[in-house]
C-alpha positions, 0 to 999 in steps of 0.5 A: 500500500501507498503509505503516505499520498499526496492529493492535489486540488481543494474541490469535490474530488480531492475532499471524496478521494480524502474521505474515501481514503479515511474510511478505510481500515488499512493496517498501518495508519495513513500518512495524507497531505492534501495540498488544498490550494487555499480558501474555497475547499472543499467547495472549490468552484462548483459548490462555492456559491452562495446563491440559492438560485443556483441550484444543483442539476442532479436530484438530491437522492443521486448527490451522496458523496459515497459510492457505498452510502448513497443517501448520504446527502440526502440524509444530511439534508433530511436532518435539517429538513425532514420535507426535503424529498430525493427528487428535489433540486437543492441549492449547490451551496447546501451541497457544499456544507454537506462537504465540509461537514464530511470532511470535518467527520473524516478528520475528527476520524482519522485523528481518533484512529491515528492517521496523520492528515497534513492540510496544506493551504497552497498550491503545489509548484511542481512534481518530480515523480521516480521510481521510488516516490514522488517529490512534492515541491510548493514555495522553498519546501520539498515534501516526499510522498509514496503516491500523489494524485491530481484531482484539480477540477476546473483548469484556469479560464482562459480567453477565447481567440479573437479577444484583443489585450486591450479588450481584457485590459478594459475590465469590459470582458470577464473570463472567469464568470465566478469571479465577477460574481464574488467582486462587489456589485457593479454600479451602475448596472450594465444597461446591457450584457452579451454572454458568450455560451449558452451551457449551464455556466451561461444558465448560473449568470443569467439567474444571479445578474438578472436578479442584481440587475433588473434593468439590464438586458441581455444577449446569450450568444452560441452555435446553436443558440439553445439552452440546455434541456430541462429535466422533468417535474418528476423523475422517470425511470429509464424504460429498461437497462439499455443494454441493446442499445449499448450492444448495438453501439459496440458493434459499430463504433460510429458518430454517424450510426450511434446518432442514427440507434438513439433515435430509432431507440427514442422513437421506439420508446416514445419522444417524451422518454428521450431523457430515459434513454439518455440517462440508460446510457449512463453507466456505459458512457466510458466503456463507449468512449472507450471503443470510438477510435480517435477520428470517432471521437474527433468527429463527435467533438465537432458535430455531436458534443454540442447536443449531447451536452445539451440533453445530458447535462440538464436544467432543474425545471424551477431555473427553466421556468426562470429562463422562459421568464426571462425571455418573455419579458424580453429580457433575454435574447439568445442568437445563433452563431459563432463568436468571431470577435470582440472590440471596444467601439465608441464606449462599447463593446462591439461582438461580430458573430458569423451564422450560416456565413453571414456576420452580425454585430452586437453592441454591449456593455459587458461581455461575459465568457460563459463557455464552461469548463476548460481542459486542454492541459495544452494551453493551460497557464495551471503552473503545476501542470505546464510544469508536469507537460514541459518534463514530459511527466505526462502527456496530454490528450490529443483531443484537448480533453485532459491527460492521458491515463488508464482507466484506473487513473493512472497518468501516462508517460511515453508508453507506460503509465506511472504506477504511484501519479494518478487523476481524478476528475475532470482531467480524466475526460480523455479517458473516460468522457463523463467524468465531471459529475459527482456521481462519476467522481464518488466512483472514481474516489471509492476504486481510486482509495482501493488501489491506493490501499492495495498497492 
């Protein structure tokens, strides 16, 4: 077993790798140093909000943080509430409290059982993994660790091509969204706002800004120009396992026909239960992304992820009514294209955006990016892993979707992977595509903390 383990990241993956790892009954006790990066965890970005608006996109009953106690959360929740029900969607931030409040009980754990935890509030400048151990160097001090695991969530925003240095110099465009949502407000209030994306980071805006702002305006502006798709007012179990479906699928590894089974599948199941069979499909996912040969996967990152997104990552049915309220009192307004530009124009911002060939120009006072995560380590000012990439420590997928790995998470290097470095998360999309949820992630941690242990 790997003694002494070094995680990396203060988000929800680090604090389910810890706790999982704290549960466990090795027979020797744990020598953990989590490198939690500073304030925030283990919220990290996607549960540090202090909005009730915004609210999580998965029912209460599917949110525990452990693979092996599934109400976790819900009981959590039950406790304070007991009217609170498995099908609701609550805010983030209570999920959140349900965090730090596991996190506390693993530490008070740990303690009584001998383990020793080392909390570390800064982030980790480099990684020099050898064959005996890995060196963990933050600042002037060098740590030793048996095995260390990358669990780092969301990679740094960065700006969109096309955005000029004296249009981010302005204050004018916002990268990272969240940030100006914990700055103080803006006074006075943009009469005006384009948003460039329409997933659910666009979605958490328009519900927090419209509400701070009720005299503005805004503009969403995407491929497509279509918001995400909402959930039912009651759950719905799937109609059967998909397991044929999932056979169909394997025996022909193509964009193009799986496009063509989902939705003979959907028709045959009836359009309204589309989301069933979408969420069947659910436990297959990496196992399908598995087989797709990379011109496969290639082809459904240009015509298909924009859909799929869209169908499975979906909104709570109270934040779609918000949104139709929204644009039927002419408050929002989503446009159809590709954003090609952004310049400064007479006290404003100017967005040319082209659809079917043809530009269109936008005027704003603000202009938000809202283009969600960011995973390609290859463009990445994430100081840790530019480092890990420039010593050819590991390698990035080719596709832009995180580092390659084993399914087991297992970094990769040259044509072996590291028996003691390892990711979680979101990193691993290139690996196993769904892996940003905290259903994916608690499952993740639980084999994760196994091999660790068994090492």
């Amino acid at each position: 077993m790997f003694r002494r383990v070094a995680i990396i990241g203060g988000g929800a993956a680090a604090a389910s790798l810890l706790t999982e790892l704290l549960e466990r009954q090795p027979p020797q006790p744990l020598h953990l140093d989590w490198y939690s990066g500073g304030a925030g965890a283990p919220r990290g970005v996607a549960y540090g909000t202090s909005s009730d608006r915004h609210l999580l996109n998965v029912r209460a009953a599917s949110m525990s943080m452990f693979a092996g106690k599934p109400r976790g959360f819900l009981d959590f929740m039950q406790q304070q509430d007991p009217g609170i029900a498995g099908t609701d969607f609550l805010p983030r931030r209570r999920y959140g409290d349900y965090l730090e409040a596991e996190v506390a009980r693993a530490l008070q754990q740990a303690k009584a059982q001998g383990h020793d935890v080392n909390i570390i509030p800064f982030p980790v400048d480099a990684l020099v993994p050898e064959d005996g151990g890995i060196n963990v160097i933050h600042g002037e001090e060098t740590l030793r660790a048996d095995a260390a695991v990358l669990a780092l969530g969301a990679l740094p925003p960065r700006p969109l091509a096309g955005i000029p240095a004296y249009v981010l110099a302005s204050g004018r465009y916002v990268v990272d969204p969240w940030q100006m949502l914990a700055r103080a407000e803006t006074s006075p209030p943009p009469r005006r706002v384009a948003l460039i994306g329409l997933g659910l980071t666009a979605v958490d805006m328009l519900l927090e800004l419209s509400s701070r702002w009720p005299q503005t305006e805004f503009m969403a502006i995407s491929r497509h120009g279509l918001l995400p798709e909402a959930h039912l007012n009651t759950a719905a179990a799937p109609v059967d396992d998909g397991s044929a479906l999932v056979e169909a699928m394997h025996e022909t590894p193509q964009i193009r026909q799986w496009m063509h089974l989902l939705r003979e599948t959907i028709a045959q199941n009836g359009h309204q239960e589309w989301r069933s069979v979408v969420d069947s499909l659910r436990p297959h996912l990496p196992g399908l992304w598995k087989a797709l040969p990379r011109e496969q996967r290639s082809r459904f990152l240009r015509h298909a992820r924009w859909a799929w997104e869209r169908a499975r990552h979906r909104m709570p049915p109270q934040v779609a009514e918000a949104m139709a309220a929204l644009e039927q009192a002419g408050r929002l307004h989503r446009v159809q294209g590709r954003m090609h530009s952004v310049a400064s124009r007479g006290g404003q911002l100017e967005i040319t955006s082209r659809h079917a060939g043809t530009p269109q120009v936008l005027q704003a006072d603000l202009v938000i990016q809202t283009v969600g995560l960011d995973t390609d380590v290859r463009r990445t000012d994430h100081r840790l892993v530019s480092q890990l990439l420039t010593n050819a420590h590991i390698e990035a997928d080719p596709l832009g979707l995180g580092v390659l790995a084993d399914d087991a998470g297992r970094l990769r290097r040259g044509d072996t992977h590291w028996p003691h470095l390892f990711a979680i998360g979101s990193l691993l999309r290139g690996t196993l595509w769904e892996s940003t949820a905290m259903p994916e992630i608690r499952q993740q941690a639980r084999a994760l903390a196994d091999r660790l242990l068994q090492a």
